[in-house]
N, C-alpha and C positions, 0 to 999 in steps of 0.2 A: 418739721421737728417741733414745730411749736406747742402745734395739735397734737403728737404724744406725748410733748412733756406735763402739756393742761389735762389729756388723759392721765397720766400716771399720777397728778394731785387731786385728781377726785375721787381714783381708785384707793388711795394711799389710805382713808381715815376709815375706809370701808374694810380693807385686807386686812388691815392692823390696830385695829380697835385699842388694843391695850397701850396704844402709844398714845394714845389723845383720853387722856380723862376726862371723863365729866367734871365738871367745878360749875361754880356761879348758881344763881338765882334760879336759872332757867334748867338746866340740866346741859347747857351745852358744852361744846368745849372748843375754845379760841382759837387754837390750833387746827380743829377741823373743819371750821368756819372760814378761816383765814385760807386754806386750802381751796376749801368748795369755790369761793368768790378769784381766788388767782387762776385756778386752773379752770374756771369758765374765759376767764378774761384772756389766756394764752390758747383757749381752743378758740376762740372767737377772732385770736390775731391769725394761728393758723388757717383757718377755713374763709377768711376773707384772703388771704394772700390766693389760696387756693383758687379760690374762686375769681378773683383780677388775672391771675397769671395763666389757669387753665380753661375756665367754663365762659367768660368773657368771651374769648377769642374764638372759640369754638362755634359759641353762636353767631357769631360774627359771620364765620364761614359758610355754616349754614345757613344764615340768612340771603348770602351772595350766591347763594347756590343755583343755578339753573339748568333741570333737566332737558335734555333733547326732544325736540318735537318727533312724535313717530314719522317714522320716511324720509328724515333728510340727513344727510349726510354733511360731518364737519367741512367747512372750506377751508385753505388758509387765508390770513389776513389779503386787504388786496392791495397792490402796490401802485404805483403811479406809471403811466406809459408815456414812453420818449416819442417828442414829437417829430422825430427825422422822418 
């Protein structure tokens, strides 16, 4: 959610120009500054969440991963034998 609300404020000064006038020295305008710089900051919360909760882990797994040697066949675990 994060990540399309930081999308939706950098989309915002682009789709709708006429809502952020130019003012100031520079020609910019504050309002779509202040955007630009929140909705990097809220995709950057998004995409790090993202990435702890889903790509982290993933690698993880695939790192743990171990393919079968060709020709052998899984065994089950092996258990301990009663001595009677």
């Amino acid at each position: 959610m994060f990540a399309l609300l930081g999308a939706a404020m950098e989309l915002l000064p682009l789709l709708f120009a006429s809502w952020f006038p130019r003012s100031g020295a520079d020609e910019a305008s504050a309002r779509a500054l202040w955007l630009g710089l929140m909705g990097g900051a809220q995709m950057a919360l998004g995409a790090g969440y993202l990435i702890q909760a889903h790509l982290v882990p993933w690698v993880a797994r695939a790192a743990k991963f171990e393919p079968a040697k060709a020709g052998s066949l899984p065994l089950p675990a092996a258990r301990g034998a009663s001595g009677r």
